[in-house]
SEVEX-7867 format. One record per atom (N, C-alpha, C, O, CB): residue number from 1; residue in one letter; atom name; x, y, z. Coordinates in pm, 1 decimal, padded with zeros to 6 digits, m for minus. Each point is the difference from the previous one (the first is absolute). Glycine has a CB too. Layout:
(pt NUM,'a','CA',(X,Y,Z))
...
//
This chain:
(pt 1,'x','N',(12203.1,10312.2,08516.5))
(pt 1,'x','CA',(m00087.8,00047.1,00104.9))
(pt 1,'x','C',(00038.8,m00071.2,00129.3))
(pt 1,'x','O',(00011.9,m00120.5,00022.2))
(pt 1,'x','CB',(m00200.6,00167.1,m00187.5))
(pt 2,'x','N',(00207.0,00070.5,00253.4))
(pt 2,'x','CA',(00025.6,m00110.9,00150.7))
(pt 2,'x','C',(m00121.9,m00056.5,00084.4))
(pt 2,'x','O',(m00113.1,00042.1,m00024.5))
(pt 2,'x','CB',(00320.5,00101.6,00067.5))
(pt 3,'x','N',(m00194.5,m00201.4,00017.3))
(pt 3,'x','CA',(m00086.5,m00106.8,00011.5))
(pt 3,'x','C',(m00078.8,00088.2,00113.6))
(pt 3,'x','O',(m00121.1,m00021.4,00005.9))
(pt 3,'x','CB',(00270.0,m00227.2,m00080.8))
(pt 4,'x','N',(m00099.1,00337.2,00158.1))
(pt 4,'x','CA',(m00068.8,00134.0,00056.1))
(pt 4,'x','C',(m00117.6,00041.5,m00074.6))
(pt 4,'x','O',(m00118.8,m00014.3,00029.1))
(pt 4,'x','CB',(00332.8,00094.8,00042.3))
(pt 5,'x','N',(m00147.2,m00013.9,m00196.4))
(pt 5,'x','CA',(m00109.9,00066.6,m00122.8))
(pt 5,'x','C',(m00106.4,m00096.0,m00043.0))
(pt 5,'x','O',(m00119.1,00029.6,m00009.0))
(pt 5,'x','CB',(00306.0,00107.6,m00097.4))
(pt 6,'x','N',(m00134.3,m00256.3,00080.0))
(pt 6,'x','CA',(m00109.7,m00103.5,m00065.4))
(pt 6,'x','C',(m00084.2,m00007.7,00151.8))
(pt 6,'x','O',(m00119.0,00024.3,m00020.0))
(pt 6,'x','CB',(00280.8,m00200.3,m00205.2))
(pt 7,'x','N',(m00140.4,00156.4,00330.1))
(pt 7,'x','CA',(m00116.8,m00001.1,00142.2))
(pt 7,'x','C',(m00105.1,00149.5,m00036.1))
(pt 7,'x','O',(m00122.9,00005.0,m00003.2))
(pt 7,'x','CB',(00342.1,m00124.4,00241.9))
(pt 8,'x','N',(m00149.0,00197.2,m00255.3))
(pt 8,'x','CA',(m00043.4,00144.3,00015.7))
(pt 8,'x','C',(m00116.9,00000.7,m00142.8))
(pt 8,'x','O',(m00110.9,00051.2,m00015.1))
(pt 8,'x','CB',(00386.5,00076.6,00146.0))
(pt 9,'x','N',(m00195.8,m00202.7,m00211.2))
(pt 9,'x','CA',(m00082.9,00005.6,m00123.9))
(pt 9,'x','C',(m00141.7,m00050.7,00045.1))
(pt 9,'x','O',(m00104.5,00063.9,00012.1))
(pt 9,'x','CB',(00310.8,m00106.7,m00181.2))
(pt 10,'x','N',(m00175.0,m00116.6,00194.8))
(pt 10,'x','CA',(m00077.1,m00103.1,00036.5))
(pt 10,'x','C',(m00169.9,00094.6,00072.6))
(pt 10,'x','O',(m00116.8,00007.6,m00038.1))
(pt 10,'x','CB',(00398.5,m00208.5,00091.7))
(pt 11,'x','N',(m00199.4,00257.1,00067.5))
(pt 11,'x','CA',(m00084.4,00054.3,00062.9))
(pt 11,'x','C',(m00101.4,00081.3,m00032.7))
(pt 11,'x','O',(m00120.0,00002.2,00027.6))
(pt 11,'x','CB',(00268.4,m00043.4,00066.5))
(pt 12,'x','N',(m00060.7,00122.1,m00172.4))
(pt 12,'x','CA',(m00065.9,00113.6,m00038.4))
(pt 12,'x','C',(m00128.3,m00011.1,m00137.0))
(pt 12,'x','O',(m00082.5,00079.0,m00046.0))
(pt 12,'x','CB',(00336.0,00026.5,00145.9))
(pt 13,'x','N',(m00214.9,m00244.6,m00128.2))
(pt 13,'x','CA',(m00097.0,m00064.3,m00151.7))
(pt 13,'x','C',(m00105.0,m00059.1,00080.0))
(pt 13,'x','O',(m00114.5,m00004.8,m00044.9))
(pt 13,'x','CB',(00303.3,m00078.6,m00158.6))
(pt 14,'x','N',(m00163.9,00043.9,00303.4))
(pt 14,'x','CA',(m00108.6,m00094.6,00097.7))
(pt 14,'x','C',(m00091.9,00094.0,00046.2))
(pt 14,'x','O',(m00121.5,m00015.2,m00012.1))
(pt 14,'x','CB',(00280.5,m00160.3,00106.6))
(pt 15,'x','N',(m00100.8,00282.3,m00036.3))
(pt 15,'x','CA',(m00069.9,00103.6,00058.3))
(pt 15,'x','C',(m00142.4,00064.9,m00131.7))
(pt 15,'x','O',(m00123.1,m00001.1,m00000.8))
(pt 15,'x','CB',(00404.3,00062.1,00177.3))
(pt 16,'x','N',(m00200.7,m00025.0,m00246.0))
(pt 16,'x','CA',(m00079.0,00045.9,m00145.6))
(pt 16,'x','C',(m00146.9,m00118.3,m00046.7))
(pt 16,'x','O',(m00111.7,00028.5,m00043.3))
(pt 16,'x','CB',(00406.1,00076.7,m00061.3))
(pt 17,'x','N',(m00252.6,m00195.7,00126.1))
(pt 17,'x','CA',(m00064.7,m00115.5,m00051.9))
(pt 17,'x','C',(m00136.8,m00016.4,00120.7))
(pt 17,'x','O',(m00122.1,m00001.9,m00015.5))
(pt 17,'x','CB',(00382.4,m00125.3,m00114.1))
(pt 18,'x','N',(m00178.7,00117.6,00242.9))
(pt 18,'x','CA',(m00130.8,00049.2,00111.1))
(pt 18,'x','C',(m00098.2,00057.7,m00026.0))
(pt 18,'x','O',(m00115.0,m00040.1,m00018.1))
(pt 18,'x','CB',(00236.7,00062.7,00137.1))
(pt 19,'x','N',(m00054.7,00125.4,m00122.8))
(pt 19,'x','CA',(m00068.8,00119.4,m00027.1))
(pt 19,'x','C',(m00105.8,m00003.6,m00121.4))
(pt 19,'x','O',(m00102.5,00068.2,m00001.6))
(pt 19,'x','CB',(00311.4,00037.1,00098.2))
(pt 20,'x','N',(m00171.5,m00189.8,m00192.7))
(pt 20,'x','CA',(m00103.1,m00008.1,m00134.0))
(pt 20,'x','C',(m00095.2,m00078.2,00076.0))
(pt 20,'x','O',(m00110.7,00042.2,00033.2))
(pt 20,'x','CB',(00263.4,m00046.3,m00268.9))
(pt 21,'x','N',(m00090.5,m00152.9,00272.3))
(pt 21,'x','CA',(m00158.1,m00071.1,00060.1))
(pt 21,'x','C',(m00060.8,00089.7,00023.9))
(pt 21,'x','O',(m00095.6,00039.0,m00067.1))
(pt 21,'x','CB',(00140.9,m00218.3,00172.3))
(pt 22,'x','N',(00015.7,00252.8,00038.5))
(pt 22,'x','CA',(m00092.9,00061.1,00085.6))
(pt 22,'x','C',(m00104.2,00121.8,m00087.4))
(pt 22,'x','O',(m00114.8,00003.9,00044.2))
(pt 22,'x','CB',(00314.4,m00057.6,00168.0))
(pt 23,'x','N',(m00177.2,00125.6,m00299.2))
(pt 23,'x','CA',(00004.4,00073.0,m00092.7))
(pt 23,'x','C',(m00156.9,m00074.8,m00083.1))
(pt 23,'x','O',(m00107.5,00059.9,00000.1))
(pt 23,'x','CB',(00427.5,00009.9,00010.5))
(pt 24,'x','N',(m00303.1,m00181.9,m00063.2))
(pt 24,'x','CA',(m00108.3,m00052.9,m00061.3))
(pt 24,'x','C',(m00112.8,m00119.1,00043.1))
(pt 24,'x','O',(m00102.1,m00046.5,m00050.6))
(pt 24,'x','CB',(00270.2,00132.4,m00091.1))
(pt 25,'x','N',(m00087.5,m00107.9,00267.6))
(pt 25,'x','CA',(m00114.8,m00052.6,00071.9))
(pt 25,'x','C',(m00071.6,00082.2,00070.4))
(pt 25,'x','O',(m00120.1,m00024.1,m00012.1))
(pt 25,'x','CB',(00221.2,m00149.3,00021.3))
(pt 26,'x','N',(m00076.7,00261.4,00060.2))
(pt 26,'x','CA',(m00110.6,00110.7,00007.7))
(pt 26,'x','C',(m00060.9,00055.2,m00087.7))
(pt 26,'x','O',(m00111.2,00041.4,00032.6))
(pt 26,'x','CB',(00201.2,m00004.3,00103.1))
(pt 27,'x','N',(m00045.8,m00014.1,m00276.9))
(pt 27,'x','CA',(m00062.4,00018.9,m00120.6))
(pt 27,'x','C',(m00118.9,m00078.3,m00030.1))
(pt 27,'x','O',(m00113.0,00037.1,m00031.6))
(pt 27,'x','CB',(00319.2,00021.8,m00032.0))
(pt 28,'x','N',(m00150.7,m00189.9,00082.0))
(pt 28,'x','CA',(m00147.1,m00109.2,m00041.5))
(pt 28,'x','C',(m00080.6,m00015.4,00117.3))
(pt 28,'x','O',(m00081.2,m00091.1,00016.6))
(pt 28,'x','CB',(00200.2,m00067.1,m00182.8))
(pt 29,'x','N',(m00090.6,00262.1,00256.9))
(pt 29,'x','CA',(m00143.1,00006.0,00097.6))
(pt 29,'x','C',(00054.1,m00084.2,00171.7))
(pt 29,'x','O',(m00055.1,00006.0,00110.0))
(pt 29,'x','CB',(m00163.4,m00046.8,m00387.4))
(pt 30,'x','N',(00323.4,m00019.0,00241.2))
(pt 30,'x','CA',(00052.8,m00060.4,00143.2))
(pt 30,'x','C',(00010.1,00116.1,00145.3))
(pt 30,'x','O',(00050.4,00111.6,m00012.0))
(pt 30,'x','CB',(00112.1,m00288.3,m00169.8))
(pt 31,'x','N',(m00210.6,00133.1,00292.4))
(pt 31,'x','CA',(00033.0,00086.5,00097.8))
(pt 31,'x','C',(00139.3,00015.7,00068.4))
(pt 31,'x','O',(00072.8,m00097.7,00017.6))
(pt 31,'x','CB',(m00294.2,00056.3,m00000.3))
(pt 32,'x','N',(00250.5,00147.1,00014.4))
(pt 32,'x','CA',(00122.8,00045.4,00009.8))
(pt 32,'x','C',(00041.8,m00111.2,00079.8))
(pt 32,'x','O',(00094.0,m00064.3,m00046.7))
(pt 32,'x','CB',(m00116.1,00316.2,00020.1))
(pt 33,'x','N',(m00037.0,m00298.9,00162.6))
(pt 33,'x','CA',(00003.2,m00107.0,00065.8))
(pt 33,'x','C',(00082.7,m00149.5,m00056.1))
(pt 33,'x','O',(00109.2,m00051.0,00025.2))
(pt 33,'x','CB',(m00327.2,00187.8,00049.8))
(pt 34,'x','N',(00108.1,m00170.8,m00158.1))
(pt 34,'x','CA',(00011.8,m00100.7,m00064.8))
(pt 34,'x','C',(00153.6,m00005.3,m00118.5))
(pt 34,'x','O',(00060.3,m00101.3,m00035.2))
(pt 34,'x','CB',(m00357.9,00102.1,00091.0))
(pt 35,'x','N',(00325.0,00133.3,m00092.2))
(pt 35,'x','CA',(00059.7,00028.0,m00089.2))
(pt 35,'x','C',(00163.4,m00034.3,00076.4))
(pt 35,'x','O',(00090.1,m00075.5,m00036.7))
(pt 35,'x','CB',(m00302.5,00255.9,m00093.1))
(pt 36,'x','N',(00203.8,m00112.4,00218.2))
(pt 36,'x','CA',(00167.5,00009.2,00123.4))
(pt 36,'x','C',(m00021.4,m00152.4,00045.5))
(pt 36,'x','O',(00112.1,m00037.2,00034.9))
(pt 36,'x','CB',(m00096.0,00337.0,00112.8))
(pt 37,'x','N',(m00098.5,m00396.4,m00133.0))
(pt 37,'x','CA',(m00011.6,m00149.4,00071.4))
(pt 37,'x','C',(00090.9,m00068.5,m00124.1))
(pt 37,'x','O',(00095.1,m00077.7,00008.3))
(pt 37,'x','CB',(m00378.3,00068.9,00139.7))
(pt 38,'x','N',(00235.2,00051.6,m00234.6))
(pt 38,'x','CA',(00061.1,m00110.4,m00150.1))
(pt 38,'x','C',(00120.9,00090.4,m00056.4))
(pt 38,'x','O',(00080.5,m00053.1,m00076.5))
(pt 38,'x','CB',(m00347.4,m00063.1,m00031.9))
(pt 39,'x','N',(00277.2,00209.9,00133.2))
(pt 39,'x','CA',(00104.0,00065.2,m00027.5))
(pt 39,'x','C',(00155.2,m00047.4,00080.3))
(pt 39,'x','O',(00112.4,m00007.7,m00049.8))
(pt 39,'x','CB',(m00315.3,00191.3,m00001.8))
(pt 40,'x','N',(00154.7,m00211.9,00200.7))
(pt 40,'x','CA',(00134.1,m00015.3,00067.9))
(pt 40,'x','C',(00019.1,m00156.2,m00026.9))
(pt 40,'x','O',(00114.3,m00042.5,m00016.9))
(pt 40,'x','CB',(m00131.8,00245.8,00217.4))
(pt 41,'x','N',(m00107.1,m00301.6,m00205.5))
(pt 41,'x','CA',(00007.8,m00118.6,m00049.1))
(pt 41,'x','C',(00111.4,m00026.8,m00120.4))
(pt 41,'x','O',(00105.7,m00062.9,00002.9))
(pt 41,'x','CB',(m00348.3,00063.1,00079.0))
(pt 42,'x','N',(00185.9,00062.5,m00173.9))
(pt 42,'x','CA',(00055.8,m00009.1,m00162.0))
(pt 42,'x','C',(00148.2,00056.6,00022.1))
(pt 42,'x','O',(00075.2,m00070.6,m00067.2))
(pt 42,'x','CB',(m00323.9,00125.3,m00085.0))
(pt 43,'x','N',(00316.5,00039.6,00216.3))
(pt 43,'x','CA',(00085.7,00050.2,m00040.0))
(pt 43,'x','C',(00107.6,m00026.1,00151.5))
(pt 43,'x','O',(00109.0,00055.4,00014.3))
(pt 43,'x','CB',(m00264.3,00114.2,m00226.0))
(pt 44,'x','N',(00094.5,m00262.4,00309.4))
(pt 44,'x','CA',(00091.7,00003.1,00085.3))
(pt 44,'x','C',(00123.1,m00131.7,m00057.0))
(pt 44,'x','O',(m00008.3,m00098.1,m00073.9))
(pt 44,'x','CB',(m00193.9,00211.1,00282.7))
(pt 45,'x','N',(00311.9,m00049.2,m00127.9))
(pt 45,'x','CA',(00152.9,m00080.0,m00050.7))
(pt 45,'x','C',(00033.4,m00071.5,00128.0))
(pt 45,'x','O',(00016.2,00064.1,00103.9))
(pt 45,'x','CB',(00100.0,00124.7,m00281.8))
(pt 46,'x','N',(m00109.6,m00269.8,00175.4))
(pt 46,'x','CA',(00092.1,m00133.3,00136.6))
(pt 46,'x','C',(00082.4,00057.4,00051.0))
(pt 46,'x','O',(00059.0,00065.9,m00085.6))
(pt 46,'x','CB',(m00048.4,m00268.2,m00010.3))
(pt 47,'x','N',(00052.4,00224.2,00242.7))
(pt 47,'x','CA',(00133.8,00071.1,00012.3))
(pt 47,'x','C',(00114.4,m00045.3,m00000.5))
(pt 47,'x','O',(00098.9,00062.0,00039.1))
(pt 47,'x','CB',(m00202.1,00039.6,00051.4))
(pt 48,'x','N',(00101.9,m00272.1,m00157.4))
(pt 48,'x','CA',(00129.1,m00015.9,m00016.6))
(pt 48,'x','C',(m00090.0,m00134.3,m00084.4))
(pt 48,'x','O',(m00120.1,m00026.8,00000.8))
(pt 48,'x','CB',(00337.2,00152.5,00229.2))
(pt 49,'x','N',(m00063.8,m00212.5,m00321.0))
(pt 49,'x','CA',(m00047.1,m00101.9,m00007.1))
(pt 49,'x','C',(00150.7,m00079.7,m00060.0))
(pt 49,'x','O',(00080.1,00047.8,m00080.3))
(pt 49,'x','CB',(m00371.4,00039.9,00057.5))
(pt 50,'x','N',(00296.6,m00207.5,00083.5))
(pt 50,'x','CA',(00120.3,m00076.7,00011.8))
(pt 50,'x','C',(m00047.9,m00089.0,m00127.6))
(pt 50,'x','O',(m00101.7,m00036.8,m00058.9))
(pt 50,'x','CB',(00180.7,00044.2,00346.1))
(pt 51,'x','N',(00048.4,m00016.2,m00289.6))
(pt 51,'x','CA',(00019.9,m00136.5,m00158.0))
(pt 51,'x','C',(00138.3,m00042.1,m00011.2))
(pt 51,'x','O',(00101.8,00057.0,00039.2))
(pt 51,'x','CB',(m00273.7,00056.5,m00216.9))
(pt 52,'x','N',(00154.8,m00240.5,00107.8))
(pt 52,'x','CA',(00157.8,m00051.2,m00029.5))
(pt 52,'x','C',(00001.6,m00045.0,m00105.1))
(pt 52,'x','O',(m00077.8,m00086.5,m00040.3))
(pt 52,'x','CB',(00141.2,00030.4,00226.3))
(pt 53,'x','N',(00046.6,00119.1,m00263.0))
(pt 53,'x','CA',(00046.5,m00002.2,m00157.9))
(pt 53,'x','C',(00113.5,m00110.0,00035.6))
(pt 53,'x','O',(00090.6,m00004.3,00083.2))
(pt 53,'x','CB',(m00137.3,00286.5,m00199.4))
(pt 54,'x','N',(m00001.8,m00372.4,00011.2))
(pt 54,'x','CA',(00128.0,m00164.3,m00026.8))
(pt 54,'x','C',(00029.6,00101.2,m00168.9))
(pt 54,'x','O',(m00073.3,00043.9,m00088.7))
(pt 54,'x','CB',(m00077.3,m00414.6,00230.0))
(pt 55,'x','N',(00255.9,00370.1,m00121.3))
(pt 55,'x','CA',(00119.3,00052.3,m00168.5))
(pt 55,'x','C',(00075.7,m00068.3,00012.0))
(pt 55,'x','O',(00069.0,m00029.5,00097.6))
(pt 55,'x','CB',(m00054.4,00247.1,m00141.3))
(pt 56,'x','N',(m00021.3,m00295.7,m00180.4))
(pt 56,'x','CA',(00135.6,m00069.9,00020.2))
(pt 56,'x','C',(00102.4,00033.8,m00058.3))
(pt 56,'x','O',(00023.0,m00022.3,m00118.8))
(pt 56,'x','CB',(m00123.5,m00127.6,00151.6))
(pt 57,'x','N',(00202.8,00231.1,00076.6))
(pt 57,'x','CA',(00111.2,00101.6,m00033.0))
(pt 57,'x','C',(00116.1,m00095.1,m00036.7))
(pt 57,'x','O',(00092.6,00063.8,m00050.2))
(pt 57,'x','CB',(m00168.4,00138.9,00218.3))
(pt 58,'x','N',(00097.5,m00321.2,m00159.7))
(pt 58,'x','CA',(00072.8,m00080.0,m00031.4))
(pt 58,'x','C',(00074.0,00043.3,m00162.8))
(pt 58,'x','O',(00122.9,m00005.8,00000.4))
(pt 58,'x','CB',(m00279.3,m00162.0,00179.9))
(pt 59,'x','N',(00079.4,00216.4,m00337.4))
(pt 59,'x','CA',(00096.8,m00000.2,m00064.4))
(pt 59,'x','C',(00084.1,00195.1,00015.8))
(pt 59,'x','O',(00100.0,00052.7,m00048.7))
(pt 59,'x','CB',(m00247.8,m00312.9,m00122.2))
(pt 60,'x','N',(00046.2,00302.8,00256.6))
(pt 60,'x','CA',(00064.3,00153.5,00003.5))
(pt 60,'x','C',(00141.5,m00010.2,00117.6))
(pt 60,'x','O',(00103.5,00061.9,m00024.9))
(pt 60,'x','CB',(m00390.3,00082.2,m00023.9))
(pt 61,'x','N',(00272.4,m00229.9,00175.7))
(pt 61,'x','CA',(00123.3,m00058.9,00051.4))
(pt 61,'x','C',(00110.5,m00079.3,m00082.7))
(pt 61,'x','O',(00118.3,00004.8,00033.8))
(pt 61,'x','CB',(m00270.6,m00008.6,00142.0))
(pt 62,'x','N',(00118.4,m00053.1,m00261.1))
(pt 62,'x','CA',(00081.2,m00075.8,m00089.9))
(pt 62,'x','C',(00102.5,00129.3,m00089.4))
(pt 62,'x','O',(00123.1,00000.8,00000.5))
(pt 62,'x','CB',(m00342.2,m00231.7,m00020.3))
(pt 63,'x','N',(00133.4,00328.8,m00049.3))
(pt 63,'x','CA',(00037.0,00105.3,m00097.3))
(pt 63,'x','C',(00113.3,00079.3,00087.7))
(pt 63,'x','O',(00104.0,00044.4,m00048.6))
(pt 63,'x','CB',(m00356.4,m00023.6,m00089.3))
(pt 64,'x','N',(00207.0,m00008.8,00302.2))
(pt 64,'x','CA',(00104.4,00127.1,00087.5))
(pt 64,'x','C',(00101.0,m00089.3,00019.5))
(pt 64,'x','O',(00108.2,00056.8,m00015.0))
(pt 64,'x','CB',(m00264.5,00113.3,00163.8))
(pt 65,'x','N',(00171.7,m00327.6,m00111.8))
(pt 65,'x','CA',(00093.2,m00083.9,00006.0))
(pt 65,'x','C',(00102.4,m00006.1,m00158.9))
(pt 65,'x','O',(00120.0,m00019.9,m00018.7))
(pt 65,'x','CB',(m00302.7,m00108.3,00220.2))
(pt 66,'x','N',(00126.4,00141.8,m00247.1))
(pt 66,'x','CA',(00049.3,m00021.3,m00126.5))
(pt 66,'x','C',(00092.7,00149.6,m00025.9))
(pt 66,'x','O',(00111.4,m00006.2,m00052.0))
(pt 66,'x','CB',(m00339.9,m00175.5,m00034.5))
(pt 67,'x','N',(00163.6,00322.4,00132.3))
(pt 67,'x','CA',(00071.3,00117.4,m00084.8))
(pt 67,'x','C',(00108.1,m00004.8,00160.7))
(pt 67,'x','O',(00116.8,00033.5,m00019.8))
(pt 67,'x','CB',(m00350.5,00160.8,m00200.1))
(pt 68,'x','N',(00207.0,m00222.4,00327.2))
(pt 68,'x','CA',(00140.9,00018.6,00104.5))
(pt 68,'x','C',(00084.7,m00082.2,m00058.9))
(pt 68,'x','O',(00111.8,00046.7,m00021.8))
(pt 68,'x','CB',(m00205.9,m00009.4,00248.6))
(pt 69,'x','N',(00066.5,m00182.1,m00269.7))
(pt 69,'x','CA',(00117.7,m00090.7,m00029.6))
(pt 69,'x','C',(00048.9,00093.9,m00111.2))
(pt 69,'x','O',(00110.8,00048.0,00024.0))
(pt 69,'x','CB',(m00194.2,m00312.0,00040.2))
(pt 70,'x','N',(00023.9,00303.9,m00186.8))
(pt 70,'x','CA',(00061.3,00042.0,m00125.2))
(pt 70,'x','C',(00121.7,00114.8,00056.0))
(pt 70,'x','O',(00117.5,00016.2,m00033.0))
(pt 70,'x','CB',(m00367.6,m00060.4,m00135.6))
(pt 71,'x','N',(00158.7,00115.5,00271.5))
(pt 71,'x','CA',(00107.7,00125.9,m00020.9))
(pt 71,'x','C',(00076.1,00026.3,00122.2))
(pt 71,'x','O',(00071.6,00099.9,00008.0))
(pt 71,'x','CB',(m00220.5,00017.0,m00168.9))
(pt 72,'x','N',(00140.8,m00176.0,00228.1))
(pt 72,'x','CA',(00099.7,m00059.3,00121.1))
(pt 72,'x','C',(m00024.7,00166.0,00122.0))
(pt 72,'x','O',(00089.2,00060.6,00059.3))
(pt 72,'x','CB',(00164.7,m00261.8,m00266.5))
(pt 73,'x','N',(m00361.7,00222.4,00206.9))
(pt 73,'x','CA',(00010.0,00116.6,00060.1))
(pt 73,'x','C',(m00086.5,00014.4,00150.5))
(pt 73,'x','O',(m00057.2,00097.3,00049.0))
(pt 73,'x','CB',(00098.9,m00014.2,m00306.3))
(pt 74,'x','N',(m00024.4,m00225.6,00307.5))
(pt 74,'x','CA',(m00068.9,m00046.3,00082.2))
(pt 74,'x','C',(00021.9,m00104.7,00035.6))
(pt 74,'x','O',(m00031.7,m00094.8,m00071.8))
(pt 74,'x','CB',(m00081.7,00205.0,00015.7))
(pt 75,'x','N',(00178.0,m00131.1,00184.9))
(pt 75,'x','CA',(m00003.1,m00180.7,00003.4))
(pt 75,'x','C',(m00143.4,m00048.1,00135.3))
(pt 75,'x','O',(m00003.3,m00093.4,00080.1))
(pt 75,'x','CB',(00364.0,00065.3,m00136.4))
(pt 76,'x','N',(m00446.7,00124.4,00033.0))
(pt 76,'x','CA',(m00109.3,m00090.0,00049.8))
(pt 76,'x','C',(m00107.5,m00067.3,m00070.2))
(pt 76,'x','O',(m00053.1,00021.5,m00108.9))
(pt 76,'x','CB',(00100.3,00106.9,00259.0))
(pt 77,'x','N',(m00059.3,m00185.9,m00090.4))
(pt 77,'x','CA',(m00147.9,m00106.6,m00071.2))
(pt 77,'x','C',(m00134.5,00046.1,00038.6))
(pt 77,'x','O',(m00009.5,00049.3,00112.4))
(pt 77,'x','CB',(00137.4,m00269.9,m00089.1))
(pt 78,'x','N',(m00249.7,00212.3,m00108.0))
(pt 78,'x','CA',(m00080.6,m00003.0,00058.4))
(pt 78,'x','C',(m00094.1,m00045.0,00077.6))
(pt 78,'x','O',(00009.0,m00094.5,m00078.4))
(pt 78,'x','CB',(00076.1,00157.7,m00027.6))
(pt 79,'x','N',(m00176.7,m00095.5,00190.0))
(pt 79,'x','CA',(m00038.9,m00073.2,00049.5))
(pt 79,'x','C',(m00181.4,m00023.4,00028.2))
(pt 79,'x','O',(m00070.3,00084.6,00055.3))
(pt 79,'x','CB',(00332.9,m00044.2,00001.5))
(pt 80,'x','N',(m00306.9,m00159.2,m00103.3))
(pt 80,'x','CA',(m00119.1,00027.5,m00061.9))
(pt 80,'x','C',(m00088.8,m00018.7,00117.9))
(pt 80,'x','O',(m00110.9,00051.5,m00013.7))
(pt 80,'x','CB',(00167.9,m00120.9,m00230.3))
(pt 81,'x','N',(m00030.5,m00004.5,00379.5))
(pt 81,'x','CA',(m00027.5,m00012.4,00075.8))
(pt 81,'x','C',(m00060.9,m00166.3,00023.6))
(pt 81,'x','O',(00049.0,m00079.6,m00080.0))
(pt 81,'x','CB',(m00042.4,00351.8,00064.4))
(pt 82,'x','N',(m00084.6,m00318.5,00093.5))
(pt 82,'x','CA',(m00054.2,m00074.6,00016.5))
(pt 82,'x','C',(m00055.7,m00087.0,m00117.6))
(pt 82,'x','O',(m00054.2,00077.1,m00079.2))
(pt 82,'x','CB',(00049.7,00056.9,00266.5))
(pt 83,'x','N',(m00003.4,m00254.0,m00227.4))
(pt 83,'x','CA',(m00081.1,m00047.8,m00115.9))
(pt 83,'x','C',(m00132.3,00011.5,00026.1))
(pt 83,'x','O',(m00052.3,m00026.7,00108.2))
(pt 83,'x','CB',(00209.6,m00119.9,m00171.9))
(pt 84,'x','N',(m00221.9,00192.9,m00050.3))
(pt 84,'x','CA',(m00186.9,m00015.8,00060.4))
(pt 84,'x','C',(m00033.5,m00139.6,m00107.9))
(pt 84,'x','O',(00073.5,m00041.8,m00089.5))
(pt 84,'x','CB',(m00187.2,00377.2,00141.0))
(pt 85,'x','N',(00006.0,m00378.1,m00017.7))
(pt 85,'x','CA',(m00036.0,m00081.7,m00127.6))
(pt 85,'x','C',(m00075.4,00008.6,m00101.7))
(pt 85,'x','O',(m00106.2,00057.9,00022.9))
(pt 85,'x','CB',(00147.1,m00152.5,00098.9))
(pt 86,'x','N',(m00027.4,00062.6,m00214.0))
(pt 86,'x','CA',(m00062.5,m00001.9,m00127.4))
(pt 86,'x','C',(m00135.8,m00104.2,m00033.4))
(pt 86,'x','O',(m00052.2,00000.5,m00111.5))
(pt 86,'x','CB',(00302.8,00070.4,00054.1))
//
């Protein structure tokens, strides 16, 4: 699935899921009012959100170092970048 489809999916399950709240909280007597206040509450999404992933790629760099040396089909190295700490 491309990662397009999985958004599209995403969306489209969120949307559905709305629609039920909204669907049974007016059922149990909530005013339409009240119903759209907790509705956009509950189901609103952040428009972005930053993070930083530490991975320690160190033995998967080791494995690509290892198959260029074996098969000589490459004379570059890789480069892991900066040390972070542990």
């Amino acid at each position: 699935m491309s990662a397009k489809d999985a958004s599209d999916k995403y969306a489209a399950t969120l949307a559905h899921q709305r629609q039920n709240f909204i669907g049974s909280a007016t059922a149990a007597g909530f005013s339409a009012d009240q119903v759209q206040i907790h509705a956009d509450k509950v189901f609103a999404l952040p428009p972005s959100k930053r993070m930083t992933v530490l991975a320690n790629t160190g033995p998967a760099v080791g494995t690509i170092d290892d198959f260029i040396a074996a098969t000589g089909l490459c004379t570059a190295r890789s480069n892991t970048g900066p040390s972070s700490p542990t």
